[in-house]
Residue, then its C-alpha position, 0 to 999 in steps of 0.5 A: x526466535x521472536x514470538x509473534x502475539x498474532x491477535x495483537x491487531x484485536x487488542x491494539x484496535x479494542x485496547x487502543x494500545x499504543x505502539x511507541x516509536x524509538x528513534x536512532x540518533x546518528x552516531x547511534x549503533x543499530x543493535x540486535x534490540x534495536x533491530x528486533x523491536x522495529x520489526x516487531x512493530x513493523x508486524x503491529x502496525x501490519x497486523x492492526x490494519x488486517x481486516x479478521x478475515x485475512x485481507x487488507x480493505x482498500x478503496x479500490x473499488x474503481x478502475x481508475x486505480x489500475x487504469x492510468x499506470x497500465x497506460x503509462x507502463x503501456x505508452x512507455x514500453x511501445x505497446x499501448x497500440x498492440x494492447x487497445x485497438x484504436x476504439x478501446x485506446x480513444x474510450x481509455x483516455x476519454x474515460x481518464x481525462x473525464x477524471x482527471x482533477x483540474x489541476x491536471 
């Protein structure tokens, strides 16, 4: 069973300690060592990007982060009509090409 140090994010980020990378080479075996110390650091990183509340913080403050893939997964399937009625459709993608970057 692994003992998970749960206050390491506090330590990581006032310490700034340093989680090394290991690196399996082909041909290498995977071991149990190998396995478990991945995983730990896989917690590590995790757990130092965890806000002291809980949460994970994201600049997601915008709806442009939700909308255009619940228009595409809409548009995909065939049910972007049965969800927005005409208006709200033509308000959606005005709102999306308004934003869009220049590039497209």
């Amino acid at each position: 069973m692994i003992s998970i140090d749960y206050h390491f994010s506090h330590l990581l980020l006032s310490q700034h300690r340093i989680v090394i990378w290991v690196k399996i080479n082909d041909g290498e075996g995977i071991t149990h060592k190998n396995a478990m110390d991945a995983l730990q650091r896989g917690i590590y990183f995790f757990s130092a990007l965890q806000a002291s509340d809980g949460h994970w913080p994201a600049e997601i403050a915008r709806p442009l982060f939700f909308l255009p893939p619940l228009v595409f997964c809409l548009y995909i399937t065939g049910h972007l009509e049965l969800i927005f009625d005409a208006e709200h459709l033509k308000e959606t993608l005005r709102y999306i090409y308004c934003l869009q970057n220049d590039d497209g």
